[in-house]
N, CA, C and O atoms as a DFTB+ gen file, in Angstrom:
752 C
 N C O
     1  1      10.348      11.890      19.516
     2  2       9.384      12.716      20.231
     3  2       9.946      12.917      21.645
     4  3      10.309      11.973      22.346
     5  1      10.001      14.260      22.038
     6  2      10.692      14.649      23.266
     7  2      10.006      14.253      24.567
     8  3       8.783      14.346      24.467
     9  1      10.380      13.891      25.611
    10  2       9.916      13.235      26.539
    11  2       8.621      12.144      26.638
    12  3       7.552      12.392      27.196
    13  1       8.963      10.935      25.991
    14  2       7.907       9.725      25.779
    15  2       8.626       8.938      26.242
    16  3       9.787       8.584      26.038
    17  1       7.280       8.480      27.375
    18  2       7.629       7.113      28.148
    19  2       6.502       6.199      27.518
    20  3       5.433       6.268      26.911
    21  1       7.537       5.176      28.118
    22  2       6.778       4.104      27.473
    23  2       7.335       2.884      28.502
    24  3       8.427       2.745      29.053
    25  1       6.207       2.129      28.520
    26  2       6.511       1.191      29.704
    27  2       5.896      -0.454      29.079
    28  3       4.726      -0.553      28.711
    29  1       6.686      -1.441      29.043
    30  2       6.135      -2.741      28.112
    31  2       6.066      -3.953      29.529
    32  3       6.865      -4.252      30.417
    33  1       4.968      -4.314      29.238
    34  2       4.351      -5.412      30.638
    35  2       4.543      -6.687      29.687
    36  3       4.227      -6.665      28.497
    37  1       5.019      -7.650      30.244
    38  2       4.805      -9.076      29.368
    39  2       3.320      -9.310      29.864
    40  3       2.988      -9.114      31.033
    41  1       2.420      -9.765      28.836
    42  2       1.224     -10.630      29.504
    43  2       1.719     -12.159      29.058
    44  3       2.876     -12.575      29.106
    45  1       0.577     -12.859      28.625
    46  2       0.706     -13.944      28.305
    47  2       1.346     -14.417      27.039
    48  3       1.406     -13.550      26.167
    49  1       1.939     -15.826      26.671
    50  2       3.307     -16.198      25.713
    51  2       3.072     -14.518      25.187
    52  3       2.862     -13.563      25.935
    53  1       3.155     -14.498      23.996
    54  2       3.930     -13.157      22.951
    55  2       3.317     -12.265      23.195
    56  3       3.560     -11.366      22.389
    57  1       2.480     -11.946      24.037
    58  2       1.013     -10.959      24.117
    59  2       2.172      -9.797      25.179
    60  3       2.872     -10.294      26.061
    61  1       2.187      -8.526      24.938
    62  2       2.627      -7.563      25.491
    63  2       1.457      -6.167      25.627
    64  3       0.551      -5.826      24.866
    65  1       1.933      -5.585      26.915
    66  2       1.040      -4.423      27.169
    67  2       1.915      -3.379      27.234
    68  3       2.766      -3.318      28.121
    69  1       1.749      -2.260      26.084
    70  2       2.695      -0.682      25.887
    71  2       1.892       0.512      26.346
    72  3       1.055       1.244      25.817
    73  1       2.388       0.441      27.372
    74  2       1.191       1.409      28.329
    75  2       2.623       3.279      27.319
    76  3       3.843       3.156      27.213
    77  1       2.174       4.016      27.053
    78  2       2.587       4.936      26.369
    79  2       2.434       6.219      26.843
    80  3       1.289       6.648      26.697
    81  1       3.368       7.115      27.464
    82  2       2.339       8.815      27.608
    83  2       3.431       9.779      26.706
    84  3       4.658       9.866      26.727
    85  1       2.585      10.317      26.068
    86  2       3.211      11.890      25.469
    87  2       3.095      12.707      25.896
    88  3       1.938      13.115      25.798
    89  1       4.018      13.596      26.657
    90  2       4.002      14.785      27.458
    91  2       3.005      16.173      26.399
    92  3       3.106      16.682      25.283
    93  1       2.140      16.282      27.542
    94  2       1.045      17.764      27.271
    95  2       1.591      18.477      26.022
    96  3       1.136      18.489      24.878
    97  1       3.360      19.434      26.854
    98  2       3.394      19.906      25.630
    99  2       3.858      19.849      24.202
   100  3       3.954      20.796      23.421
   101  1       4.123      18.609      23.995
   102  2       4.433      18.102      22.363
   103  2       2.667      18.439      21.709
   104  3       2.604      19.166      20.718
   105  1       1.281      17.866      22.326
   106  2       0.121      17.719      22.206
   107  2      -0.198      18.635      22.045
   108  3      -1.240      18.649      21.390
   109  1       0.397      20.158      22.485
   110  2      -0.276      21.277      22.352
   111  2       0.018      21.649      21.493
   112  3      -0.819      22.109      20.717
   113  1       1.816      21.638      21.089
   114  2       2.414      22.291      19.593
   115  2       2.265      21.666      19.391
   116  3       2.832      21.258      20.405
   117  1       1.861      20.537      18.795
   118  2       1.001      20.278      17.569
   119  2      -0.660      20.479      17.735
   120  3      -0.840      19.990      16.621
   121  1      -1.599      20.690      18.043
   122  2      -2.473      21.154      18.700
   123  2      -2.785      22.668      17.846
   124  3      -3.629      22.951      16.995
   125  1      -1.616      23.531      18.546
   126  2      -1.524      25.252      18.128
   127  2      -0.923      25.207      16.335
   128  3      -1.428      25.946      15.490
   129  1       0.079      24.326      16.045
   130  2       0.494      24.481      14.397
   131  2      -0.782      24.216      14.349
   132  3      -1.452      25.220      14.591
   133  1      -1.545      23.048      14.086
   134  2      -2.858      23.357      13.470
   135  2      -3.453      24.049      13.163
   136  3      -3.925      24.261      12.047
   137  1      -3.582      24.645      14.263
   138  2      -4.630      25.720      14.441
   139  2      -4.514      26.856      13.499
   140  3      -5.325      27.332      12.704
   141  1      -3.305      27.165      13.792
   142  2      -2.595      28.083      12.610
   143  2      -2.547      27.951      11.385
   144  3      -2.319      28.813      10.536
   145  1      -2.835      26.492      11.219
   146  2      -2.504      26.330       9.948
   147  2      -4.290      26.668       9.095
   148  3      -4.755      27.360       8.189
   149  1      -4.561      26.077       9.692
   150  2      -6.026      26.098       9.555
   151  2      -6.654      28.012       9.574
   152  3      -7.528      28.417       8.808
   153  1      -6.041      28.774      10.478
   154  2      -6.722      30.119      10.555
   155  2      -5.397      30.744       9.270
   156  3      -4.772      31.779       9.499
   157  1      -5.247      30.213       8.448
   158  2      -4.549      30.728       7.810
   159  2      -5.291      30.961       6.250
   160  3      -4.910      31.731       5.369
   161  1      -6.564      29.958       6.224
   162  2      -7.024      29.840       4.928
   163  2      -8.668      29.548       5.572
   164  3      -9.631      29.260       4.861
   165  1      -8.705      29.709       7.153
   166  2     -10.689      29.607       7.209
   167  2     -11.064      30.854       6.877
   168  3     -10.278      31.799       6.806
   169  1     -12.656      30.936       6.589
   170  2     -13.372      31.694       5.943
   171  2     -14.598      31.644       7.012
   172  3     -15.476      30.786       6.920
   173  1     -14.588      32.590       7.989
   174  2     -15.573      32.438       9.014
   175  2     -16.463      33.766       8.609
   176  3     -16.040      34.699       7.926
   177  1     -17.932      33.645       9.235
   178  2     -18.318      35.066       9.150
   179  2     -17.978      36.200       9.562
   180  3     -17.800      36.177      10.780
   181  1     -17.783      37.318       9.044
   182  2     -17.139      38.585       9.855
   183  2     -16.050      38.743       9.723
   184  3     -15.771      39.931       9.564
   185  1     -14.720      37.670       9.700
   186  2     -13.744      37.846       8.906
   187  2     -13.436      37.789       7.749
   188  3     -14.206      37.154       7.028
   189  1     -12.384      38.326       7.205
   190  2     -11.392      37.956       6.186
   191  2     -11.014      36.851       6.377
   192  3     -10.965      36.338       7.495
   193  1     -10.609      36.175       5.083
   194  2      -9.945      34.992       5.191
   195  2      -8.979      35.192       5.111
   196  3      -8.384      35.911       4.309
   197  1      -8.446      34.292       6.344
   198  2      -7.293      34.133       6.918
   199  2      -7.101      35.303       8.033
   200  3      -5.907      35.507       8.252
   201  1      -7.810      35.960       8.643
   202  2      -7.776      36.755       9.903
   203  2      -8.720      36.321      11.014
   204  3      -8.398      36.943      12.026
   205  1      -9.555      35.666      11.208
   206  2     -10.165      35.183      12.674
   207  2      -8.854      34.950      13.237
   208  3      -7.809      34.571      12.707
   209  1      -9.220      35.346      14.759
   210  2      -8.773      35.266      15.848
   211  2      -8.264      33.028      15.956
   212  3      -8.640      31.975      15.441
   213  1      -7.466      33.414      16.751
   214  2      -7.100      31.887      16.990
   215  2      -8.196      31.296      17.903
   216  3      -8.595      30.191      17.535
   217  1      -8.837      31.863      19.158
   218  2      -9.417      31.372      20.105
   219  2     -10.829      31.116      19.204
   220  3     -11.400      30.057      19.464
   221  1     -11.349      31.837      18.340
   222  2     -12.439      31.283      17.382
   223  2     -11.990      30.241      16.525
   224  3     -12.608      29.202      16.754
   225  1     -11.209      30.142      15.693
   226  2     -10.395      28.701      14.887
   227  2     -10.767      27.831      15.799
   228  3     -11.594      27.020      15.381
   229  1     -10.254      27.634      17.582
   230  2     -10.375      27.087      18.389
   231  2     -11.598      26.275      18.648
   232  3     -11.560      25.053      18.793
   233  1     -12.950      27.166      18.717
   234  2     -13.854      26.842      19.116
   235  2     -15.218      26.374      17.617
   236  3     -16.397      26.031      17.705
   237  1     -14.451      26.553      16.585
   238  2     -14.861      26.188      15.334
   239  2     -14.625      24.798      15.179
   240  3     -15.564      24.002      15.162
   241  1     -13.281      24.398      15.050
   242  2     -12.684      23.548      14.511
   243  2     -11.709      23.017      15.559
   244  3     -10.568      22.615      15.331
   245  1     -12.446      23.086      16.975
   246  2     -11.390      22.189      17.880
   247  2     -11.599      20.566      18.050
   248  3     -10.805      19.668      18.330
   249  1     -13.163      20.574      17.732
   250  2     -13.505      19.194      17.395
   251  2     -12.386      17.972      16.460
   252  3     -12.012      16.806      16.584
   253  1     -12.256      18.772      15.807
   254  2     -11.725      18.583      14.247
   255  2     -10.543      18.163      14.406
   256  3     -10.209      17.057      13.982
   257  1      -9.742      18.938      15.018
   258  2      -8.406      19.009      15.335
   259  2      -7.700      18.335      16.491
   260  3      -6.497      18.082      16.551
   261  1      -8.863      18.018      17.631
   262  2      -8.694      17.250      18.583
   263  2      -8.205      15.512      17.554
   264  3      -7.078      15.021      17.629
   265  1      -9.217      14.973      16.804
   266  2      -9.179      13.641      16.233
   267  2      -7.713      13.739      15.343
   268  3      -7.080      12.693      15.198
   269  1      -7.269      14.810      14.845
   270  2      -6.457      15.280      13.775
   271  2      -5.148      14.513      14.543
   272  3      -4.534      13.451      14.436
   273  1      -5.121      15.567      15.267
   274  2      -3.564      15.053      17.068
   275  2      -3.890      14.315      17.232
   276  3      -3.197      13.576      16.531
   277  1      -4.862      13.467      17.929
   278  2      -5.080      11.873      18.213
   279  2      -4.626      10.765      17.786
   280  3      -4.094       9.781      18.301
   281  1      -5.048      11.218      16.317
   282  2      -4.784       9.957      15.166
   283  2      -3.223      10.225      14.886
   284  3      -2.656       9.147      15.063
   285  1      -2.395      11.106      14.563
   286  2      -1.113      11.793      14.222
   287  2      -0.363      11.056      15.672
   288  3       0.209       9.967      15.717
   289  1      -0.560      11.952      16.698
   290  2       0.254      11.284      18.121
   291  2       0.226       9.977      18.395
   292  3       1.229       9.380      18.787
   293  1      -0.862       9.440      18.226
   294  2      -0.893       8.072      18.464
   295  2      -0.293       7.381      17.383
   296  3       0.178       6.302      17.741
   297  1      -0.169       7.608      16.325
   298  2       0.376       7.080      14.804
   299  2       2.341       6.952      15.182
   300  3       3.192       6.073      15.046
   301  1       2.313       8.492      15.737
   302  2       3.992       8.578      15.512
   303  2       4.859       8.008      16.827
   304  3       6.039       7.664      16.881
   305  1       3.534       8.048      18.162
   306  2       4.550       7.796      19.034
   307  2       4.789       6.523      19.351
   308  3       5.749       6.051      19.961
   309  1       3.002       5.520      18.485
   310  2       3.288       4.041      18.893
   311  2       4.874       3.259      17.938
   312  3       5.517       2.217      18.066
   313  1       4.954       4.659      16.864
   314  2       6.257       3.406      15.853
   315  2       7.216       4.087      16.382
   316  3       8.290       3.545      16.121
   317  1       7.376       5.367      17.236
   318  2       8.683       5.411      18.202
   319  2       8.479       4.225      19.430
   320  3       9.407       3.426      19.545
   321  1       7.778       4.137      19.978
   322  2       7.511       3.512      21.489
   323  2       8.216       2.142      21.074
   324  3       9.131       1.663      21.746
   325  1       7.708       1.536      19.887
   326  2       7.933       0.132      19.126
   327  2       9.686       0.140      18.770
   328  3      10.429      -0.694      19.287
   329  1      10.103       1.024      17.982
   330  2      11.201       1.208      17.543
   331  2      12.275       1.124      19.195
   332  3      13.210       0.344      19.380
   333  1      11.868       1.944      19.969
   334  2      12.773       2.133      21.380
   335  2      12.542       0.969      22.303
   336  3      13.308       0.795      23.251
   337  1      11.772       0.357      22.132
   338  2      12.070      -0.948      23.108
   339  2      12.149      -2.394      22.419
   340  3      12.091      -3.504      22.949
   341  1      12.340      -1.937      20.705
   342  2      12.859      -3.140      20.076
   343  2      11.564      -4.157      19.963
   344  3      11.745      -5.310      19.572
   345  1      10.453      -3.756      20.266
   346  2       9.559      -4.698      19.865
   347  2       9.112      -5.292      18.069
   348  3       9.297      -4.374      17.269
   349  1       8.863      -5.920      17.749
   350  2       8.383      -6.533      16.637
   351  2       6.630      -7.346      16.317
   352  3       6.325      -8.524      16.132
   353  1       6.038      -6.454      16.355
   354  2       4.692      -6.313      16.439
   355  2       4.186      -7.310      14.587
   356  3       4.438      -7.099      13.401
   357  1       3.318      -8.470      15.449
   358  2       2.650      -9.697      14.475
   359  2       2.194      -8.932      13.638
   360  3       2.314      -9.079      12.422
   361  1       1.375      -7.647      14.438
   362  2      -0.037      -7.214      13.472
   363  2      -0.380      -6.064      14.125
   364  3       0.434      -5.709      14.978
   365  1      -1.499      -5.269      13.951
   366  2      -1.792      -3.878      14.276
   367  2      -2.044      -4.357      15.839
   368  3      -2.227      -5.496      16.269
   369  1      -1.982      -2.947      16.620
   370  2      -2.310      -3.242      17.722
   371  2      -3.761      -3.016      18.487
   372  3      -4.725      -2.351      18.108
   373  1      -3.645      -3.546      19.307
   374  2      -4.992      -3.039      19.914
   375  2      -5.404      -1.647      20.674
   376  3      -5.398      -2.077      21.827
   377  1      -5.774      -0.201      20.802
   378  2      -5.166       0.756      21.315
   379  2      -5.965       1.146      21.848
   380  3      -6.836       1.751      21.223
   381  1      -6.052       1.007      23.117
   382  2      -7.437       2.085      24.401
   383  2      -6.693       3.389      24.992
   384  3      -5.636       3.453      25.619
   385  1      -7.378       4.172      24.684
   386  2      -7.259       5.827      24.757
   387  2      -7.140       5.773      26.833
   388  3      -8.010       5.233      27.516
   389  1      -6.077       6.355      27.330
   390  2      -6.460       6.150      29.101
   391  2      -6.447       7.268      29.325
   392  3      -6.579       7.356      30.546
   393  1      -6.331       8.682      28.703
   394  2      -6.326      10.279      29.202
   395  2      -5.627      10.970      27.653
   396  3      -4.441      10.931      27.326
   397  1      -6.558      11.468      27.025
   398  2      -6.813      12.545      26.400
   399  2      -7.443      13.922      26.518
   400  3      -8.315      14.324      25.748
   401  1      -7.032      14.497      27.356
   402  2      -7.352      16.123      27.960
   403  2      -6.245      17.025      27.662
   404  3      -5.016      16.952      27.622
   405  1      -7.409      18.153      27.415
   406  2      -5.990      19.997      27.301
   407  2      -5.572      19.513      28.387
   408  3      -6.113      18.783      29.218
   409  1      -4.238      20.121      28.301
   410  2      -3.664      20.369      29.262
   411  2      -2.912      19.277      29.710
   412  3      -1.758      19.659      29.900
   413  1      -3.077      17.853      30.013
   414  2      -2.395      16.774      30.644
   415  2      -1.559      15.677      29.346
   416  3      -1.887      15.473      28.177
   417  1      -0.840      15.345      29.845
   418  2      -0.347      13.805      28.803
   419  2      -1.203      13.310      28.217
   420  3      -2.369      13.395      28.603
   421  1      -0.880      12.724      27.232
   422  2      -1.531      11.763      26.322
   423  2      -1.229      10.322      27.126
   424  3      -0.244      10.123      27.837
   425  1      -2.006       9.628      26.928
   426  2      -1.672       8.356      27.803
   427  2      -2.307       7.193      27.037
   428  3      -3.533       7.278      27.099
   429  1      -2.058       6.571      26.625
   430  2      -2.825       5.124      26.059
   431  2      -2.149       3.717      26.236
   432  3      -0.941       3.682      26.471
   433  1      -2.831       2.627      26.141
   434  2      -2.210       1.528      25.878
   435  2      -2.546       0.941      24.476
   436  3      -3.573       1.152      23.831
   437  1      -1.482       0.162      24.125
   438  2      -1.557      -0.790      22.865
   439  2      -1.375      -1.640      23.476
   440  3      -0.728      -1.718      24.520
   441  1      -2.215      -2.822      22.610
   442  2      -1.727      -4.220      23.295
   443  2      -1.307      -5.446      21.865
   444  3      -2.153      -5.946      21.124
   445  1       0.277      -5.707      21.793
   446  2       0.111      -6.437      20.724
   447  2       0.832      -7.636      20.643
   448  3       1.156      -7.956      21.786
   449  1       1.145      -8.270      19.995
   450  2       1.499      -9.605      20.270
   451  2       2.370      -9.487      19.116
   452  3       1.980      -8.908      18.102
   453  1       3.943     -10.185      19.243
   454  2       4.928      -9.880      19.097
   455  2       5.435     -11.096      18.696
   456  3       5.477     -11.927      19.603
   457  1       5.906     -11.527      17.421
   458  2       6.901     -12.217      16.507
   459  2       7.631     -12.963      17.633
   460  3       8.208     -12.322      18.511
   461  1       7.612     -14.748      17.624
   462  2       8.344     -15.395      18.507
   463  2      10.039     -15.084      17.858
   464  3      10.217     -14.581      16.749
   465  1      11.121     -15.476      18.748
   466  2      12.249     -14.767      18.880
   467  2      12.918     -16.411      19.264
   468  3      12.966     -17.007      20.339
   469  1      13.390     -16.811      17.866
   470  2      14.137     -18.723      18.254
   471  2      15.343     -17.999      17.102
   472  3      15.423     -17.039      16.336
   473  1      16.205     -19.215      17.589
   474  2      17.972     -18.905      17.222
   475  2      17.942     -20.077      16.295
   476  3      17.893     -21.226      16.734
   477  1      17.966     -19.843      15.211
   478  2      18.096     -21.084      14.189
   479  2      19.986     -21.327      14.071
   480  3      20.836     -20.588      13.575
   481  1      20.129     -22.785      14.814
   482  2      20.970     -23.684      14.801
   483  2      21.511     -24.714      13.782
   484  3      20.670     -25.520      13.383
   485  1      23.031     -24.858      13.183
   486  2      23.116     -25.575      12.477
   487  2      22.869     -25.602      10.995
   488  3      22.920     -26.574      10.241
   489  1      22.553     -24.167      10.685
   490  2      22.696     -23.724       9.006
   491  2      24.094     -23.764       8.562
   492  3      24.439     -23.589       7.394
   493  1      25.009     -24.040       9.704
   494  2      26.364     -23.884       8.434
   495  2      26.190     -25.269       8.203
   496  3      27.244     -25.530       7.622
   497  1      25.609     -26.245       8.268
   498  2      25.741     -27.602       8.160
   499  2      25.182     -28.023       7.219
   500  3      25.372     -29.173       6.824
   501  1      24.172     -26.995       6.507
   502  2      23.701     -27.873       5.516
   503  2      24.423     -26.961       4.702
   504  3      24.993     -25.926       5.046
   505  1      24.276     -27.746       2.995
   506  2      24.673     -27.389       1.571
   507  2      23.851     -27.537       0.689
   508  3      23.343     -28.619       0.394
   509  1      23.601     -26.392       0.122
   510  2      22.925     -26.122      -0.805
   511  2      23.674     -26.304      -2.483
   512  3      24.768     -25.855      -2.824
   513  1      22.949     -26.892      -3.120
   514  2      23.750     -26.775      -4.820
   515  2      22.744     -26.047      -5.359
   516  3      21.568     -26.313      -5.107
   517  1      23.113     -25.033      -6.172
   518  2      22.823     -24.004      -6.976
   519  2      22.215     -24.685      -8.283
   520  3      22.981     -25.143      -9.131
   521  1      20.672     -24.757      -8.460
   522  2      20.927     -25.625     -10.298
   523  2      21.653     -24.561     -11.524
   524  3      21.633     -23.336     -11.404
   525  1      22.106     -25.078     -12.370
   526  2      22.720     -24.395     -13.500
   527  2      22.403     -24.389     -14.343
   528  3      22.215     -25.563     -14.662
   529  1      22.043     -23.480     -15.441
   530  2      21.294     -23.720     -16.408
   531  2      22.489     -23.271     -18.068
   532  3      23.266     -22.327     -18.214
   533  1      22.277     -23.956     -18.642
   534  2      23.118     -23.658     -19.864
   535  2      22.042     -22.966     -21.366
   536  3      21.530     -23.955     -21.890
   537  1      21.764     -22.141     -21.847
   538  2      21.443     -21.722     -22.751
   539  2      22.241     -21.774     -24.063
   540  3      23.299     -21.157     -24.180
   541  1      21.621     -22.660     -25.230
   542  2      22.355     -23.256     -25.908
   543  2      21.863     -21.682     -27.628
   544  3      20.748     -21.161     -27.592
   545  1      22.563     -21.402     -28.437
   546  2      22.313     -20.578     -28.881
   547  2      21.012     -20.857     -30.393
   548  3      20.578     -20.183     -31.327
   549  1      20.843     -22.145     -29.890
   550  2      19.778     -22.650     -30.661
   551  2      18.648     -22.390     -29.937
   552  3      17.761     -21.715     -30.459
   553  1      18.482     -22.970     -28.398
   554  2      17.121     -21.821     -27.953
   555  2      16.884     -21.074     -27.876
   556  3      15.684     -20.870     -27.696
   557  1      18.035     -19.699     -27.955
   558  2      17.627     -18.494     -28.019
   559  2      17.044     -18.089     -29.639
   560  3      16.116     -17.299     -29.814
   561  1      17.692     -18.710     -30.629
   562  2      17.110     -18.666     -31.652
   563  2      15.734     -19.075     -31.840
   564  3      14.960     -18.373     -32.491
   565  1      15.489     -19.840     -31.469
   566  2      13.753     -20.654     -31.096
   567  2      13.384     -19.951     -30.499
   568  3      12.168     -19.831     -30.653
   569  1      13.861     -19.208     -29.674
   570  2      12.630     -17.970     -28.275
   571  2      12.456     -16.678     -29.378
   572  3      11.290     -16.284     -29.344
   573  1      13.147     -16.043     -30.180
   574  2      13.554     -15.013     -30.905
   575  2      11.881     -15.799     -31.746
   576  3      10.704     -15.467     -31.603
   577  1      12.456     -16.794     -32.508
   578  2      11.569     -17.191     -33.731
   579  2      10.097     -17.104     -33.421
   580  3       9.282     -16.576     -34.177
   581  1       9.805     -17.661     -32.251
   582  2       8.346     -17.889     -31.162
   583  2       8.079     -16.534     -31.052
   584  3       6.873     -16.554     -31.296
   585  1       8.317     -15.532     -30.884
   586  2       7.923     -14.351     -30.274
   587  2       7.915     -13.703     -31.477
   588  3       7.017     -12.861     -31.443
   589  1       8.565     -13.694     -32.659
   590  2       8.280     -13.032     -33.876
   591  2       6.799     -13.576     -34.391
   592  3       5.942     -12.741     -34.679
   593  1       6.573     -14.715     -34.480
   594  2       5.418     -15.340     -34.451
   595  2       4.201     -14.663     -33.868
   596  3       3.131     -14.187     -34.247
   597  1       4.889     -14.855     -32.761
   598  2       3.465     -14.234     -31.592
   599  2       3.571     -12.316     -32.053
   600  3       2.432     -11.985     -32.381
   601  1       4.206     -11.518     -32.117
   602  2       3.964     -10.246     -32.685
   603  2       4.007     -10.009     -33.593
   604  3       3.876      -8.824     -33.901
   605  1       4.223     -11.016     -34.591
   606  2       4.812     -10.365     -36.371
   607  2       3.159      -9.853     -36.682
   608  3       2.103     -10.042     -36.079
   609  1       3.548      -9.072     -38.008
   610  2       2.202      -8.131     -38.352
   611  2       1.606      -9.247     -39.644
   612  3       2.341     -10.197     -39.914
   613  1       0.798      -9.155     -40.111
   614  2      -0.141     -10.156     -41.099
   615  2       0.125      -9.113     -42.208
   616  3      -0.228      -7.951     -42.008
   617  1       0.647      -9.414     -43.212
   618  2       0.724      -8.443     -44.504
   619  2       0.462      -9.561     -45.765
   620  3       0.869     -10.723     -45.754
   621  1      -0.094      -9.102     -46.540
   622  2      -0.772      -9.504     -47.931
   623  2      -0.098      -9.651     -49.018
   624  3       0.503      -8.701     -49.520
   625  1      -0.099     -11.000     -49.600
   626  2       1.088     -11.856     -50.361
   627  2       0.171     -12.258     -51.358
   628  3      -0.986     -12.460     -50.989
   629  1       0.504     -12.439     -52.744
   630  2       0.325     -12.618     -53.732
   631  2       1.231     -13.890     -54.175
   632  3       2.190     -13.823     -54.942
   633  1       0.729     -15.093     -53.526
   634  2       1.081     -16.658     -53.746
   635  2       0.823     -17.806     -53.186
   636  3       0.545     -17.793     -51.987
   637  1       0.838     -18.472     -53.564
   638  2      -0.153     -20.154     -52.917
   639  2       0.497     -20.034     -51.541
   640  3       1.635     -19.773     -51.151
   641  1      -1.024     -20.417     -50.777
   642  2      -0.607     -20.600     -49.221
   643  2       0.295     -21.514     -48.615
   644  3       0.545     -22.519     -49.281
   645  1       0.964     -21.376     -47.259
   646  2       1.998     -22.169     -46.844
   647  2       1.536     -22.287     -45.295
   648  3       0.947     -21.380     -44.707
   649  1       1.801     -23.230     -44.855
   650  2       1.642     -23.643     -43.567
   651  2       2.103     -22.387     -42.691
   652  3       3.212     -21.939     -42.986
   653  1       1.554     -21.891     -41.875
   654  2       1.844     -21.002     -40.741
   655  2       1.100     -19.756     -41.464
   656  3       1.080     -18.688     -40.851
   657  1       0.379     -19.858     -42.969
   658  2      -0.280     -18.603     -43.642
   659  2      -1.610     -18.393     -42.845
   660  3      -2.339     -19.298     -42.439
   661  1      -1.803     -17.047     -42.690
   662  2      -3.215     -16.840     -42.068
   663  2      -3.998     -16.467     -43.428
   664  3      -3.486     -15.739     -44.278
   665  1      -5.312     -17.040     -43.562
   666  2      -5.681     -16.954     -45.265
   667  2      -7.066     -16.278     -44.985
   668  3      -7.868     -16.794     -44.207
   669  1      -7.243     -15.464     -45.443
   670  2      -8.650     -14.837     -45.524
   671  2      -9.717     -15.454     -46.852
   672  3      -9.371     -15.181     -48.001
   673  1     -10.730     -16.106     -46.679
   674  2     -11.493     -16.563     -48.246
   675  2     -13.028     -15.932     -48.148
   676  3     -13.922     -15.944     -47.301
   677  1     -12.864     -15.431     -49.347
   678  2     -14.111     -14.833     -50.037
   679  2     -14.695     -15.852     -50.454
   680  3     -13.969     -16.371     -51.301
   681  1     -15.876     -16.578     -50.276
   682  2     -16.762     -17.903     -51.605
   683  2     -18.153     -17.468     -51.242
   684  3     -18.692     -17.016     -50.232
   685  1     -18.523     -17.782     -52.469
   686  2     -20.332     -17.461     -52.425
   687  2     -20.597     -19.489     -52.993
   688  3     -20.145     -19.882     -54.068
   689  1     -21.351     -20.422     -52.040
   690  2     -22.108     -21.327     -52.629
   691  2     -22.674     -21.254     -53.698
   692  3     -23.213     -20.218     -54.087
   693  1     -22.648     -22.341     -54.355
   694  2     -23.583     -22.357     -55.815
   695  2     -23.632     -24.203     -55.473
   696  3     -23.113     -25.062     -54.761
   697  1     -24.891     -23.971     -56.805
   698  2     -24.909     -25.555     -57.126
   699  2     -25.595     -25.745     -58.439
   700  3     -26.166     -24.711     -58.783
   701  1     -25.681     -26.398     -58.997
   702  2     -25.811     -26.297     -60.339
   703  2     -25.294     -24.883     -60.940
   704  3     -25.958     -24.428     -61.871
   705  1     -24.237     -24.191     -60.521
   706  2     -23.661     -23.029     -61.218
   707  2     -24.523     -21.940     -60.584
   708  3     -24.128     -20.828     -60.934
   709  1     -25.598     -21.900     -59.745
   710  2     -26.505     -20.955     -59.306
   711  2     -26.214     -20.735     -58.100
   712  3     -26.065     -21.780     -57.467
   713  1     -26.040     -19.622     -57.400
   714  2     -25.593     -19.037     -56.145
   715  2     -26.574     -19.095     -55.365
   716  3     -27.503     -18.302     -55.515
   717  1     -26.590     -20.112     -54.286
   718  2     -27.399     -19.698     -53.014
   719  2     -27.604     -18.427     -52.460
   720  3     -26.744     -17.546     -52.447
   721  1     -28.925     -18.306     -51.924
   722  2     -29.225     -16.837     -51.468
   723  2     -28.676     -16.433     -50.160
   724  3     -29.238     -16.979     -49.211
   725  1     -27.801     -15.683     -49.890
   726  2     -27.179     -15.236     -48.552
   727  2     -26.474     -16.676     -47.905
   728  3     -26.613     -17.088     -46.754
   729  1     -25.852     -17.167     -48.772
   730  2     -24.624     -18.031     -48.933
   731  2     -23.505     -17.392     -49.029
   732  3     -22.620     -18.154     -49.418
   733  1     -23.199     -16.499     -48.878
   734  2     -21.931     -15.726     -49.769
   735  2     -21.391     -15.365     -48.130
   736  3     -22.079     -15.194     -47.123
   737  1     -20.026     -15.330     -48.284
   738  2     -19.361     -15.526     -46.439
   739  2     -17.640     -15.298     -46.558
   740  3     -17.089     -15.990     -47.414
   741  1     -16.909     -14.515     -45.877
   742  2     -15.870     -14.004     -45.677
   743  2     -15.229     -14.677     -44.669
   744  3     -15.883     -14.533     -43.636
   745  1     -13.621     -15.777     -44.378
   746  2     -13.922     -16.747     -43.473
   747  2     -12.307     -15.864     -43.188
   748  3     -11.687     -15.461     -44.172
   749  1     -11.921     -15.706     -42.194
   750  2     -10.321     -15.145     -41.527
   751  2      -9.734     -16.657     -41.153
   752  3      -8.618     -16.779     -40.649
């Protein structure tokens, strides 16, 4: 962003103050694209859409467009301001508006507190061992077998059950050869 100052105050330990201004006219072109962009597809009374005058767009939708630049300028110039003086920001910042007017700079402060900055000493000194793992071609056969298990499909066999069989049974109770009433039960 063309002519942005930015000025960083130490406060207290990591706590910093980014006092920030964006020169007027960056604020305006972007300000006027809006505007344009916007009288390109409003639908006001008396016009055609997309023909009102700009100075009506203006007074329609300057509300609108004021918060639009606000939120946008303040968005792009705090991660330039951050980026150009190398700061490293904990967490969002805190941001008080100090002059938002046509016509003049944008001016605000952020206030944020900034990632301590220590020189870690003495890493070539330690050693690390890597664990190693050997895969023997019998567990992969066992992982293969387990997972066929866990997805294989259930299909219908015509022979005495075997351990790992999923068995579906039809029985109706009886006793003396006579079937209990609503005894009869389907078990998966």
């Amino acid at each position: 962003m063309a002519g942005l100052t930015v000025k960083v105050k130490k406060q207290k330990d990591l706590k910093r103050e980014v006092k920030v201004s964006v020169p007027a006219s960056v604020v305006e072109a972007k300000k006027m694209q809006r505007f344009e962009q916007i009288a390109k597809t409003a639908k006001l009374p008396g016009f055609r859409p997309g023909k009102a005058p700009i100075n009506i767009i203006q007074s329609q939708y300057g509300n609108q467009v004021n918060q639009e630049i606000l939120s946008d300028v303040l968005e792009s110039s705090y991660a330039e301001a951050i980026t150009e003086k190398e700061l490293k920001p904990a967490g969002p910042p805190e941001v008080s508006i100090d002059q938002f007017v046509d016509g003049s700079d944008f001016k605000y402060t952020a206030n944020i507190e900034i990632f301590p900055e220590f020189e870690l000493k003495g890493l070539d000194k330690i050693k690390l061992e890597r664990p190693s793992a050997t895969v023997k071609q019998s567990d992969i056969n066992e992982m293969v077998e387990n997972l066929q298990k866990q997805r294989g499909e259930w299909k219908s066999v015509e022979r005495n059950a075997k351990d790992t069989d999923q068995l579906l049974i039809d029985f109706k109770g009886t006793l003396d050869g006579e079937v209990f009433e609503g005894e009869a039960l389907k078990i998966l």
